[in-house]
N, C-alpha and C positions, 0 to 999 in steps of 0.2 A: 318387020321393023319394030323394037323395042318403042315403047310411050316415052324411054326419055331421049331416043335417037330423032325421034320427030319433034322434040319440043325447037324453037326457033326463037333465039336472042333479040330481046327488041331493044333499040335503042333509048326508052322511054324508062327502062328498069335500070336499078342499081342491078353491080355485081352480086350483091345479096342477096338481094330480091331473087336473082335468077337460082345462086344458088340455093335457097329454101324448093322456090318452085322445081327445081331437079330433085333434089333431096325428097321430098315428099312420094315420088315418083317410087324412086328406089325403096324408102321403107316401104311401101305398098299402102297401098289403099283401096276404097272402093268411091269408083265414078255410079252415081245413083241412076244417069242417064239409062246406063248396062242393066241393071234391074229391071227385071219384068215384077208388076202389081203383086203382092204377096211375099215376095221377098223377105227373109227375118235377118234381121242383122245382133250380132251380141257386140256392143262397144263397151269395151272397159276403157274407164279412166284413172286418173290416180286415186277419185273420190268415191265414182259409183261405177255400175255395170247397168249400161243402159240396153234395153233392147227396144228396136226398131220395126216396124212392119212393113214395108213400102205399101201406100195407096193408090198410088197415081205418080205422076212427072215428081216432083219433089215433096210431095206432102206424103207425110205417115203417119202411125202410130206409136208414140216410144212412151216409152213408163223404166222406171228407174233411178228416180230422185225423190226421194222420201217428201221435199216441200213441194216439188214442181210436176212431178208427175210419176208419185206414186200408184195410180192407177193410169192404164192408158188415157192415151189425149192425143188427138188429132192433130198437128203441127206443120209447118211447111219450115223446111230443112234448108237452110240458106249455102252451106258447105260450111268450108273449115280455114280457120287462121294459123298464122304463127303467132300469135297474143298480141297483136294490132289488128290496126283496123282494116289490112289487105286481105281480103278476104279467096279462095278458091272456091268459085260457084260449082254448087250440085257434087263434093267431092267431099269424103271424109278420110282422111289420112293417120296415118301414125304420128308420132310427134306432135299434132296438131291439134286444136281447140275445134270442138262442131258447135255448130251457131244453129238454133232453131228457134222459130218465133213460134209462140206457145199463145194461146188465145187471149189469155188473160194476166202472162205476166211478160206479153211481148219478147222483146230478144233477151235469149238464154244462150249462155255461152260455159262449156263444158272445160273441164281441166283438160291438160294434155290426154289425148288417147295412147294409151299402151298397144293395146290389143284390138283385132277385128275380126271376127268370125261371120261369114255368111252361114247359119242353120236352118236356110229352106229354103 
């Protein structure tokens, strides 16, 4: 069964809502859950091309922002929005903003993602 044949309409969502949460689905992404430790992710966005390490459950390593983390840095990855505040936990999508809390400049929040490559 397809991830968007299993998704299930709550009555708590707008029509919206549900359509982004299907949409995200279809342009693809990646659930970080699926990652085993090591994982390297390449996310571009419209701004930078970030790369990712998985460490563990949701924390990694990403470097790729000239002021926030041009060298790597440790972060725990909250998932991805549609430029509000509804957020999709542990999930980084196409079309969609990823959210990571950064040690020292707290929550960072990325331009749309273009692209997503898993390279390891």
């Amino acid at each position: 069964m397809s991830p968007v044949a299993s998704l299930v309409a709550s009555p708590n969502l707008s029509a919206a809502i549900h359509h982004d949460i299907v949409q995200s689905e279809i342009e693809g992404g990646v659930h970080l859950g699926d990652l085993p430790p090591g994982a390297t992710l390449e996310i571009s966005t419209r701004h930078h091309v970030y790369n990712i390490v998985k460490t563990g459950g949701l924390n990694a390593r990403i470097s790729g922002h000239p002021q926030y983390c041009a060298e790597p840095v440790e972060v725990l990855i909250g998932g991805a929005n549609w430029g509000g505040s509804m957020i999709k936990p542990g999930y980084i999508g196409r079309g969609m903003r990823l959210e990571f809390w950064h040690p020292e400049h707290k929550l960072i929040t990325t331009s749309k993602v273009l692209d997503i490559r898993q390279t390891s």
